[in-house]
C-alpha positions, 0 to 999 in steps of 0.5 A: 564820618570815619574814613579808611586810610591805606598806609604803605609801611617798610618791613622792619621791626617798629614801622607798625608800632611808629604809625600808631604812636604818631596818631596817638601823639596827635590824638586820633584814635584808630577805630579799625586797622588790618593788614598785610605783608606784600613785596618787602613791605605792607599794607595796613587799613586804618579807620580814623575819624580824623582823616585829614589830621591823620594824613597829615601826621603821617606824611610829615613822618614820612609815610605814604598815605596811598589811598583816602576812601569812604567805607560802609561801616556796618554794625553785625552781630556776632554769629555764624552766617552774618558775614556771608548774609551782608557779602551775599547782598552786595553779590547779587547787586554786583558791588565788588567789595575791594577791602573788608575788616572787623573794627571795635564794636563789633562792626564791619568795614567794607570798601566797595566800588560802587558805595551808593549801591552798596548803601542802598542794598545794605 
């Protein structure tokens, strides 16, 4: 099961473009990333099957991995309103939704605080 990795990266040219390179050297593809800028640094999302094999590369290269989490990984369609039906559902179950992306295949990445009722209402 894919999980969503939160990696802390430094404001310089190439930090971004290393971190894939260390994955693809070990052969894990990145199936969803997204990221931002925040206080001299950044903060990009990947989607990996491998999460441990992941980890491991990155913090032997010295990266921090600061968060390791399960997603909801939602197969949408491509059109106007299906984003705000999902969002709208977990809503009104109160699910607090803490980190949300697009990944390949025309899929949503959703991290929320209560996974289990997350799954339930979508």
């Amino acid at each position: 099961m894919p999980k969503d990795l939160t990696v802390i990266l430094q404001e310089r040219p190439g930090t971004l473009a290393d971190m894939a390179e260390l994955l693809e050297k070990a052969g894990i593809n990145i199936e969803g990333i997204c990221g931002t800028k925040f206080q001299g640094g950044g903060f990009i999302h990947i989607l990996v099957e491998d999460a441990t094999g992941a980890r491991r590369v990155l913090e032997a290269n010295e990266l921090k991995v600061s968060k390791e989490r399960e997603v909801l990984i939602k197969d949408i369609e491509d059109r106007p309103g299906t984003l705000a039906k999902i969002t709208r559902q977990l809503a009104d179950a109160e699910v607090n939704i803490e980190v949300i992306y697009m990944t390949t295949k025309t899929r949503v990445v959703i991290g929320v605080d209560k996974i289990e009722k997350a799954r339930s209402v979508l």
